[in-house]
N, C-alpha and C positions, 0 to 999 in steps of 0.2 A: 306432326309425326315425330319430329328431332323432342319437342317436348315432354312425349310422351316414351320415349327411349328414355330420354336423363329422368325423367320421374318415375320407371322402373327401375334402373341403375340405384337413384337415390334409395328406393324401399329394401332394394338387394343389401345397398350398405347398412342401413340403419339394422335391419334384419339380421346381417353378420353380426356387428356390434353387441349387437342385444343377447346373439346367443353365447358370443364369447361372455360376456358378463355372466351370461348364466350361470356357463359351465366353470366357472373362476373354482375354484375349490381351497378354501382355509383348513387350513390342519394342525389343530394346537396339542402338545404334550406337557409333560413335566414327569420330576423323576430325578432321577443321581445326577449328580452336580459331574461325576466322574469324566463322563462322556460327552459334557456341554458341549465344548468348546468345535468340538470335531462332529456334533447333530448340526449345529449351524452355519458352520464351512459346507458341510454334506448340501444342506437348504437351499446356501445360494447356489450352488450347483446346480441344482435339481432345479431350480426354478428359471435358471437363465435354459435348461432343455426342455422343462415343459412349464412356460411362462404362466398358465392358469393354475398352476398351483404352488399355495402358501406354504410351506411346513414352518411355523412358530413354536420352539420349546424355550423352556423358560426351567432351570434346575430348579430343586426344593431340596426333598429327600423322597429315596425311595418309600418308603411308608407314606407320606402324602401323596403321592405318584398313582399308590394304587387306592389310595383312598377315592381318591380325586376320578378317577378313569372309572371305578363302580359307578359309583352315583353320577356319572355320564355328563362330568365339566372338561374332562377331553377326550381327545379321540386317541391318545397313547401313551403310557407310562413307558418310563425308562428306571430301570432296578440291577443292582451290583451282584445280588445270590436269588436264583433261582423261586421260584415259588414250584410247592408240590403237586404231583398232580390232583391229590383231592383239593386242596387250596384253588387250584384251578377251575377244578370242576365247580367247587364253590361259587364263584362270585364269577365264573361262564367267561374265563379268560383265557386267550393263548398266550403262550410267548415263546421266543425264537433270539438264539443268542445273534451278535451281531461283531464285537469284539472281542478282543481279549485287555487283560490290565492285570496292575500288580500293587495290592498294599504293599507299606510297608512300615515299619518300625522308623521312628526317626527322632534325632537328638539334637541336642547342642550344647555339646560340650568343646572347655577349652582347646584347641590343636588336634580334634580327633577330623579325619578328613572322612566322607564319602565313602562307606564301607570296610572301615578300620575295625570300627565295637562290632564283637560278633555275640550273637545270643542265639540261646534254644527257646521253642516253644515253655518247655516248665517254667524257666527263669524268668522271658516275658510274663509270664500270667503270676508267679510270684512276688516280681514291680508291682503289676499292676492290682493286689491284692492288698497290698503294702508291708507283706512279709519281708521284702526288702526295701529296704528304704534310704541306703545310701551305696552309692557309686562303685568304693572301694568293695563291699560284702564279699566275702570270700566265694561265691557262687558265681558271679558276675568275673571275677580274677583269674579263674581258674578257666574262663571260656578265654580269657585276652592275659596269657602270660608274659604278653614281649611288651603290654601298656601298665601305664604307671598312670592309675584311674585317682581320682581326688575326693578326698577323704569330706567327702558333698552330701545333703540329701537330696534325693529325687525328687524331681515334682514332675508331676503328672498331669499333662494337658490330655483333655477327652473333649469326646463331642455328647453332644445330647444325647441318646438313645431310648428309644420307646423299648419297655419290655415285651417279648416276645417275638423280637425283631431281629432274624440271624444274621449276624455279619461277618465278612469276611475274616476278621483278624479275630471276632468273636469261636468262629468255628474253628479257626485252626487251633487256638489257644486249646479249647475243649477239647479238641484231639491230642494233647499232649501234656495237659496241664492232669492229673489225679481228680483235682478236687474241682477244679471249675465249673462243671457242670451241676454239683451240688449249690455251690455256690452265688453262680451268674446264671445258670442254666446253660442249652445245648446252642451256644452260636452266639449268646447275648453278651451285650458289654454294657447293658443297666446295670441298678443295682446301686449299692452302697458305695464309696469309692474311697481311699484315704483322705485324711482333715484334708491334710496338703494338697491336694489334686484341685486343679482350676476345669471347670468345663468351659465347653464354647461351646457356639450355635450352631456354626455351618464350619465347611472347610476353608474358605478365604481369612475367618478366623483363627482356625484351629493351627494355620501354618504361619499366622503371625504372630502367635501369644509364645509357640514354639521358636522362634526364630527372636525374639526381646526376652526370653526370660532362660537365662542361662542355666546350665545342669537339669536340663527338664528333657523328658521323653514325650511323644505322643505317635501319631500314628497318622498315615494317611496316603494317597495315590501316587505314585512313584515318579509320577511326571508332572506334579506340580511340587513336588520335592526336591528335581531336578531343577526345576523351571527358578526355585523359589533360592538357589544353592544352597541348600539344608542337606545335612549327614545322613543319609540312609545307614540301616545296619543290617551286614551280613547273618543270613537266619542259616541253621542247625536244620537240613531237610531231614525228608523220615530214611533215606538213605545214609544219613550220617553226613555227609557231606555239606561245608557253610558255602553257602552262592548268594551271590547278589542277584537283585532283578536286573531281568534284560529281557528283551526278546528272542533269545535262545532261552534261558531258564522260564517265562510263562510257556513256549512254544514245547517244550520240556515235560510241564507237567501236562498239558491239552495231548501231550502224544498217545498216553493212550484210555482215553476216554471214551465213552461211546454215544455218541449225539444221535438222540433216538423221540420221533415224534411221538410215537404208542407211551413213553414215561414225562410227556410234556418235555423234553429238551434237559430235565432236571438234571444238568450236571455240576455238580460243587467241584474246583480243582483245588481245595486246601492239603495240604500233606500228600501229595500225591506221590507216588512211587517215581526212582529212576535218577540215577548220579546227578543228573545237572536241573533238576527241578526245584522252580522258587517254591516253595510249600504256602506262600498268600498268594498266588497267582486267582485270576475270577475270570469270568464271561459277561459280559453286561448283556443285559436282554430286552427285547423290549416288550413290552404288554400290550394288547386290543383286544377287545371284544369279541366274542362270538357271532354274535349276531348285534346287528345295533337297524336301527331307522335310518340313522344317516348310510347310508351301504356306501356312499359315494367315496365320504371320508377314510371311510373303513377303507377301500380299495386303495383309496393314493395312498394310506399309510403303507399295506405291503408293498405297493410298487416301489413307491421311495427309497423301502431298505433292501428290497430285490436291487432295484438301480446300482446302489452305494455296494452293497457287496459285491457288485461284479466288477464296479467302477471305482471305489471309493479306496482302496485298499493304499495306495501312494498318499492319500491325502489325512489317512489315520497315520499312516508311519510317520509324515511331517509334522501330526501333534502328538508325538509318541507316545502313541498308543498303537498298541500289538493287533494288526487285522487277525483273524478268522484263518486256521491252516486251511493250505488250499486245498485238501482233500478232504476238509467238511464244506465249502463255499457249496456245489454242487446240489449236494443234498439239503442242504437249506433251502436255496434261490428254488429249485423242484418245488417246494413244501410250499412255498409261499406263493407261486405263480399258481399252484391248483387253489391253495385258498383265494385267490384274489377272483380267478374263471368262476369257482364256487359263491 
């Protein structure tokens, strides 16, 4: 009898085991390198509260991100600017912001500290044109009358960029630049580029060719700008007004946006109206599927960022990065719990 108890007991356990394995659930991404660092702080989180599941991302670029998540090699991209809603409907995507962040302009130049060089969107995209081409140019002097800029030329550090690919510093530029959009198009930073401009591959590059190669510009995330102690430069909003990024100035220009599931979530914050607004300010989003075969997958990905938006908000600030205002959290975490029931 006692035998036949421990050799039920036994089948009970093996039985448990077997179904936790089951139900284990892997969940792999990729997408903006932006966000990395703060998707996989989120992970182990999420996975020391619900131990059966993996979340694995691994940065690229957003364009491979969504490449990669069509043709159904993961279960969620991660992207810096919006995709539209026919683009959506397209390729049978949702997506749903999750943070906020901030490009920015950034240099290296002699004795200029963190927010000293101040620039306008025209003059940006005139650099970067290579209608200007050295330091001192009277257009650049006339933004910084108390600096005494060195009679240098620019060099121009970029990233690679696919054409027809809108980006953040892409867009704002176009918004303010005349010709840009003739010339790069609406949101692009392809394209032709001066002799002098070095490209790089990723951003772990692009902040080190910037930081050894002195009197050069380039561009990139505010917090690994910070991280990396490289010069940010104060941007010219569409208020007139020069601000640095911060989390007051993204929170700034998200004030007043309107985060709407009927237009896919499509909100761009470049040049946004309002005194104290960074004019690069973004939302990072993340992308799934409509429908997929995996549903399982599908499901832990909303829960995951349902979880982290409700929970996660201290643990972006610790990689600064700007959480989500709190009177959009709400209405997301809604959106996402009926997708998940659905």
């Amino acid at each position: 009898m006692l035998m036949n108890i421990s050799l039920q007991r036994l089948v009970l356990f093996l039985m448990l085991i077997a179904s936790n394995i089951a139900s284990a659930v892997e969940v792999t991404g990729t997408g903006s390198t932006i966000p990395e660092p703060l998707i996989k702080v989120w992970s182990d989180f999420y996975s020391l509260r619900y131990p059966a599941s993996t979340i694995k991302y691994s940065g690229s670029s957003p364009a491979d991100g969504i490449k990669r998540l069509v043709n159904k090699e993961v279960d969620f991209s991660i992207i810096d600017m919006p995709l539209s809603r026919d683009d959506l409907k397209k390729n049978g995507l949702k997506q749903f912001p999750f943070v906020m962040g901030a490009v920015t302009p950034i240099v290296n130049l002699p004795n200029v500290y963190p927010g000293q060089l101040r620039l306008d969107g025209n003059t940006l995209g005139e650099i970067f044109l290579g209608h200007i081409n050295k330091w001192n140019d009277p257009a650049i002097v006339a933004l910084n009358s108390n600096m005494h800029l060195p009679d240098e030329k620019i060099i121009i550090i970029h990233r690679v960029s696919p054409p027809g690919i809108r980006t953040i510093i892409g867009d704002f530029i176009a918004k303010t630049h005349p010709q840009w959009k003739a010339i790069k198009g609406e949101g692009d930073m392809a394209g032709v580029w001066p002799e002098t401009a070095i490209e790089v591959k990723n951003p772990q590059e692009n902040l080190a060719m910037i930081k050894k190669t002195q009197f050069s510009i380039g561009y990139g995330p505010i917090q690994l700008a910070l991280k990396n102690e490289l010069s940010y430069v104060k941007l010219k909003n569409k208020a007139g007004n020069f601000v640095s990024p911060s989390d007051e100035s993204i929170g700034a220009a998200a004030a007043n946006a309107v985060w709407d599931e009927k237009n896919g979530f499509d909100v761009v914050l470049t040049d946004q109206p309002g005194a104290n607004s960074w004019p690069m300010s973004n939302a990072s989003f993340f992308l799934v599927r409509k429908a997929s075969p995996e549903n399982e997958r599908s499901r832990d990905v909303l829960k995951y960022f349902r979880y982290n938006l409700r929970f996660g908000s201290v643990v972006a600030i610790q990689n600064n990065i700007t959480p989500l205002p709190d009177a959009v959290v709400p209405a997301i975490s809604a959106t996402l719990k009926n997708k998940d029931e659905n």
